[in-house]
C-alpha positions as CSV (number, residue, x, y, z in Angstrom):
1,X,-49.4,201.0,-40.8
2,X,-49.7,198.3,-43.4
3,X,-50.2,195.1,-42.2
4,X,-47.1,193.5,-43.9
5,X,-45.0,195.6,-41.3
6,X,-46.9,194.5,-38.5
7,X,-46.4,191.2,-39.2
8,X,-42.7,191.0,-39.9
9,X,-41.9,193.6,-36.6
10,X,-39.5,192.2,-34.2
11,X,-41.1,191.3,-30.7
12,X,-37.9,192.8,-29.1
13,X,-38.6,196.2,-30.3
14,X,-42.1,195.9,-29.8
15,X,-42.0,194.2,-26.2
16,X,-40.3,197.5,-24.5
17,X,-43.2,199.9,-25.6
18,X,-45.5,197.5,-24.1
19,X,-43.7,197.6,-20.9
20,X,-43.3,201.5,-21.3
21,X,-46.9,201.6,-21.7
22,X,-47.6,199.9,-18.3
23,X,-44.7,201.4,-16.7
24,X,-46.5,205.2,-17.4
25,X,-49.2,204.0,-15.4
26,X,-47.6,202.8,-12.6
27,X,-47.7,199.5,-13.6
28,X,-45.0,196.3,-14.2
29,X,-42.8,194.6,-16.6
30,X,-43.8,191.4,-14.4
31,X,-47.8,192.5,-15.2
32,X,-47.2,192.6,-18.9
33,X,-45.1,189.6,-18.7
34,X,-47.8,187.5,-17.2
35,X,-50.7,189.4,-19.7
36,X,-48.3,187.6,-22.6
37,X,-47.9,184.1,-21.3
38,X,-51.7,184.4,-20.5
39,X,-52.6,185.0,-23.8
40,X,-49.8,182.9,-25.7
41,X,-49.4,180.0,-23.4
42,X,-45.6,180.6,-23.4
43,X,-43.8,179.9,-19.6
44,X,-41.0,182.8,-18.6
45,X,-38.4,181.4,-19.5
46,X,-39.9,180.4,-23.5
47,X,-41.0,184.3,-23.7
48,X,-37.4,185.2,-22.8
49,X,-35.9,183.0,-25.3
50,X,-38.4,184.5,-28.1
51,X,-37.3,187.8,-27.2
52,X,-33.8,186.9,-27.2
53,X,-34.1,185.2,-30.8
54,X,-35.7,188.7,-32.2
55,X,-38.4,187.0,-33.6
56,X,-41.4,188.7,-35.6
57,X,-45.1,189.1,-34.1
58,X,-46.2,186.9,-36.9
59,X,-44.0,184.2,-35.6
60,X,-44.1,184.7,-31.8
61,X,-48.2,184.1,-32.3
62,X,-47.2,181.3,-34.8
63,X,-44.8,179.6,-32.4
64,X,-47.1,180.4,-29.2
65,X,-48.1,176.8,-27.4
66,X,-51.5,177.4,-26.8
67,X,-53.6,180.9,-27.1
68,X,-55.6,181.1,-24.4
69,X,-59.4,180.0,-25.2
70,X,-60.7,182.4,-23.6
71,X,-58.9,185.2,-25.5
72,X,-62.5,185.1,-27.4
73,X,-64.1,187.3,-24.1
74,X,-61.4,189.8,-25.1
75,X,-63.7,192.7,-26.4
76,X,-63.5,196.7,-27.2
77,X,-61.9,199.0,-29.6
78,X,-58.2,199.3,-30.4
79,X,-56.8,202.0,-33.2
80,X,-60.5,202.4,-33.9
81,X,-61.4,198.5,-34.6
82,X,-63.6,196.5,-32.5
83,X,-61.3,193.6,-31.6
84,X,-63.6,190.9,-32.0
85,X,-64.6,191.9,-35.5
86,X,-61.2,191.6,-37.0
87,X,-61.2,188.9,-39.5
88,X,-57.2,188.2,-39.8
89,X,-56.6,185.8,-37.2
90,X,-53.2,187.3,-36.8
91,X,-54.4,190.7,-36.6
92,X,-56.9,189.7,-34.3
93,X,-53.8,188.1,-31.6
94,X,-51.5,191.2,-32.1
95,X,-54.9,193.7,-31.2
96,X,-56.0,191.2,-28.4
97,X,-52.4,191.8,-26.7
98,X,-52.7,195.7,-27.2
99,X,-56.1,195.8,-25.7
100,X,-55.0,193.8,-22.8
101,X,-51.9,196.0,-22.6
102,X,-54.5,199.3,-22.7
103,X,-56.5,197.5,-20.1
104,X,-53.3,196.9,-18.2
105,X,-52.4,200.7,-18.2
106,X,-56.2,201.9,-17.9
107,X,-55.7,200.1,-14.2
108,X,-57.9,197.4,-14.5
109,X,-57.4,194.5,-12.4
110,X,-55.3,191.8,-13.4
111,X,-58.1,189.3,-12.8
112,X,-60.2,191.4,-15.0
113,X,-57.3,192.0,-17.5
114,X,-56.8,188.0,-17.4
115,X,-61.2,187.2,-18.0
116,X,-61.2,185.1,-14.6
């Protein structure tokens, strides 16, 4: 997929495949949830008004208050890219969440999942 139309997708479509993606594996909407405002630095209630305004990825990560600084121990492949060798900042927060997502669903530990 080009990157253009990652960018501009809206968060509220994407959101529900992440949450299908845990849910497969016996996992929660409250895990992803928490795997988001981990990584983002957004509280509940900001996430849900992001989703609600059907905002793109580009500017949910744009918007985000704070990306986690430790979102640099977030290592391992995603669509066949090591996620610390992405150069795009962008693309680099948008692969961070699936790989914590996949780790998420792999059944990894939330404390693992969250680098504590």
């Amino acid at each position: 997929m080009p990157r253009q139309s990652i960018f501009n997708m809206s968060l509220s479509k994407i959101y529900p495949m992440l949450v299908q993606k845990a849910e497969r594996k016996n996992r929660t909407q409250a895990e992803v949830n928490q795997i988001i405002r981990w990584l983002a630095g957004y509280t509940q209630t900001e996430l849900e008004t992001q989703l609600s305004k059907d905002v793109t990825y580009q500017t949910f990560f744009e918007e985000a208050p704070q990306i986690n600084p430790n979102c640099a121990l977030i290592t391992g492949v995603v669509c066949g890219v090591r996620v610390e060798d992405i150069e795009d900042p962008l693309m680099q927060k948008i692969r961070w969440l699936d790989k914590l997502v996949d780790e998420l669903a792999k059944g990894k530990t939330m404390e693992k999942i969250l680098r504590e």
